[in-house]
C-alpha positions, 0 to 999 in steps of 0.5 A, spaced: 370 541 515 376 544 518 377 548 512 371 551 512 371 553 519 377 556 517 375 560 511 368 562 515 371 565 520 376 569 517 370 571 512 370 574 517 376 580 519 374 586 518 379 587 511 385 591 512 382 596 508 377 597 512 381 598 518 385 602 514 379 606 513 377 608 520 384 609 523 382 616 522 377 616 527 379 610 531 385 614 532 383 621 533 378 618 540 385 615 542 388 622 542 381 625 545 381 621 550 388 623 552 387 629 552 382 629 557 387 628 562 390 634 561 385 639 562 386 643 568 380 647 568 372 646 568 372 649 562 378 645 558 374 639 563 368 640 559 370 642 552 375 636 551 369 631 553 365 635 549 369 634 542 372 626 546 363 624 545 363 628 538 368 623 536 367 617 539 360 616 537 362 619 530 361 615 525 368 610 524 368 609 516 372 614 512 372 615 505 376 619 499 371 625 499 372 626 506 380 627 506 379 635 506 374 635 511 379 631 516 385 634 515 382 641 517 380 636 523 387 633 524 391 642 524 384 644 529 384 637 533 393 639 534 391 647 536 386 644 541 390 640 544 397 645 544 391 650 547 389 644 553 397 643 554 398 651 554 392 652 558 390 657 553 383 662 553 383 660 546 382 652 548 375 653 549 373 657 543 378 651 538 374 645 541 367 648 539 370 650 532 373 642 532 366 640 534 363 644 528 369 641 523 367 634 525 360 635 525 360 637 518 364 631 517 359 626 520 354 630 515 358 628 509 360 622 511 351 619 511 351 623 504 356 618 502 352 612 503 
């Protein structure tokens, strides 16, 4: 009986294969979210809450097929944040490149259901 409990609730844990499989997004929300902190002006206030909302409703499952896709997120989402950190004109027009990339990804990843 207790055993059964016990098989029952690790039944349960997400597997670590599925965590491996939304550690991207999980850690890119991590990382916007950061970044949010760092902006100084209205607009870097506003374009890095835009791509944190993208991300953070953004669906958490990866899979193989998006490898390509979130790579060019991880180089974009690195500009943005070097441009947040360097107070750069070019911060706002990255952030909605950014958003275009992970929209696409999102897009893709419903195909792959």
């Amino acid at each position: 009986s207790l055993f059964i409990l016990f098989s029952n609730s690790l039944s349960e844990l997400p597997s670590p294969k599925i965590k491996s499989k939304t550690l991207f997004v999980k850690m890119l929300t991590t990382d916007a979210s950061n970044l949010m902190s760092k902006a100084q002006t209205k607009e870097e206030k506003d374009i890095t809450k835009k791509v944190y909302e993208i991300i953070r409703y953004s669906d958490p499952v990866s899979n193989d097929a998006l490898s390509a896709i979130e790579s060019q997120i991880t180089v974009r989402f690195k500009e943005f944040e070097n441009a947040i950190c360097e107070n750069s004109e070019k911060a706002t027009s990255l952030g909605e490149e950014l958003i275009i990339l992970i929209e696409d990804r999102n897009t893709k990843c419903k195909l792959l259901k």
